[in-house]
C-alpha positions, 0 to 999 in steps of 0.5 A: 358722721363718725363710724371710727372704731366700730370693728366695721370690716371689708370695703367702704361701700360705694354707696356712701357716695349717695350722702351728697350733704356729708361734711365730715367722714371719719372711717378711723380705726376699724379694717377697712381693706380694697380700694377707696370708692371714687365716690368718695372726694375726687374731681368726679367724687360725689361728696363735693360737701366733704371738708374732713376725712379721717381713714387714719388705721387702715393698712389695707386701703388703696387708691388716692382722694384728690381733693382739696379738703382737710384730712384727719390723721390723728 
């Protein structure tokens, strides 16, 4: 799912943890700010079918993605 560059503001809803089959997640480029969700890829993360993620242009994202997956930074 690409959702780069929609100007989308605020945090990543925790509720993108309930898309258990996402493969790809890129988040690029809008402004995103507060804490990664735990949903989000981690040893208890609910994507467990994540293998790309792309949070790339965000200043105001914190937190960590423990998780052995390809990350988009380009």
């Amino acid at each position: 799912m690409d959702l780069s560059l929609n100007n989308f503001a605020g945090t990543i809803p925790t509720e993108i943890g309930n898309l258990r089959q996402l493969a790809r997640l890129f988040l690029s480029h809008n402004t995103f700010s507060g804490p990664i969700p735990s949903t989000i890829p981690s040893e208890i993360g609910n994507l467990q079918q994540l293998t790309h993620l792309g949070l790339d242009g965000h200043t105001f994202l914190t937190g960590i993605v423990h998780h052995p997956f390809q990350t988009d930074t380009s």
